[in-house]
N, C-alpha and C positions, 0 to 999 in steps of 0.2 A: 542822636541823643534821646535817653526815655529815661522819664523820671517816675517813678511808679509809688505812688502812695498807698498805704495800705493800714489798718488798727482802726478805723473808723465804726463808728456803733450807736446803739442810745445804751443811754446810763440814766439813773436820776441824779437828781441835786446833790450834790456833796462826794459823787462815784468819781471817778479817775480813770483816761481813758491815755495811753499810749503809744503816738501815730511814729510810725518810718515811711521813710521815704530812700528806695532803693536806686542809685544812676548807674546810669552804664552809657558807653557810647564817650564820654569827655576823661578829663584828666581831674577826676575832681578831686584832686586835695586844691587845685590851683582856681577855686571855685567857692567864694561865698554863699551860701545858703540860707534862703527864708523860707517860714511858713507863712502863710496867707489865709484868710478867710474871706467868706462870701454869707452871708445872711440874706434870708428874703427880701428882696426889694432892698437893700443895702450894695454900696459899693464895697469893691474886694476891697480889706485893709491890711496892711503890716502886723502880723502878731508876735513874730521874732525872729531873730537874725542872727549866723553866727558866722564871723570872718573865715577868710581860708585858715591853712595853719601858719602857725609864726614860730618866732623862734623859741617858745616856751608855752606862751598862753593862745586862747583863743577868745576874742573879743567878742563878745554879746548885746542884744539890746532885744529889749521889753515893752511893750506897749504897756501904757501903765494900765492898763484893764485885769491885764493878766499876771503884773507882778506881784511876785511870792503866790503863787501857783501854777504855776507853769516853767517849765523847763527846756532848754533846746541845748540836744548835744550835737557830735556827730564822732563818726569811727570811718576815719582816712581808710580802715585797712578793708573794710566791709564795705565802701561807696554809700554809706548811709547816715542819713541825720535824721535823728528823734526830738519828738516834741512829747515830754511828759506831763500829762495836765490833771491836775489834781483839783479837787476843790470846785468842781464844773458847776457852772451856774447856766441856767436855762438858756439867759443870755447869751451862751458860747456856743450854742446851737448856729450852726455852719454846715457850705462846707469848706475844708481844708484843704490848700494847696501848697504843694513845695514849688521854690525855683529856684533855679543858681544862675549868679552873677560875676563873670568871667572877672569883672574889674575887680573883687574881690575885696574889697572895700563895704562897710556895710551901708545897705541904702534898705529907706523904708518906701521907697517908690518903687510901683509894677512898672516903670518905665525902664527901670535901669536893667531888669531880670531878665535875661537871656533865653530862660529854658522852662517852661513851665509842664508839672503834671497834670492826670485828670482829674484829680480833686477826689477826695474820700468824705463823705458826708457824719458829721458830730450831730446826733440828738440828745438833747439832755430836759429830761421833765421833770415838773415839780412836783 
């Protein structure tokens, strides 16, 4: 399994930067998907989440840091899920990781992730 992150950069304050995350190797429509960050001296935390597919929709969750700025899709047909983030604040300076989560249920703990990438680093200056 290789999950390959990729769109990472510096921007300034207010710029918009959007990361994919490419899998291969699983079945991942059968596969929940988070992104993650890592800040200096900070532990990794949840920045968002989106269920495998269902029968119509696909379920989402937001760390409220980043609500209404950020966005997580993904595209079954491509193996990849996108984090669109707008509105970047210095703060959001990381870096970013994808993982997928076989139970496919959305969880905001790196305990439950199965598969993680190598992480693409976000600088954002003021």
């Amino acid at each position: 399994v290789q999950l390959v992150e990729s769109g990472g950069g510096s921007v300034q304050a207010g710029g918009s930067l959007r990361l994919s995350c490419a899998a291969s190797g699983l079945t991942f429509r059968l596969y929940a998907m988070g992104w993650f960050r890592q800040g200096p001296e900070k532990e990794r935390e949840i920045v968002a989440a989106i269920s495998r597919s269902g029968y119509i929709t696909y379920t989402t969750y937001y760390t409220d840091s980043v609500k209404g700025r950020f966005t997580i899709s993904r595209d079954d047909t491509k193996n990849t899920v996108y984090l669109q983030m707008n509105s970047l604040k210095p703060e959001d300076t990381a870096v970013y990781y994808c993982a997928a989560d076989y139970n496919g249920a959305l969880s905001v703990s790196t305990d439950d992730y199965d598969y993680w990438g190598q992480g693409t680093q976000v600088t954002v200056s003021s």
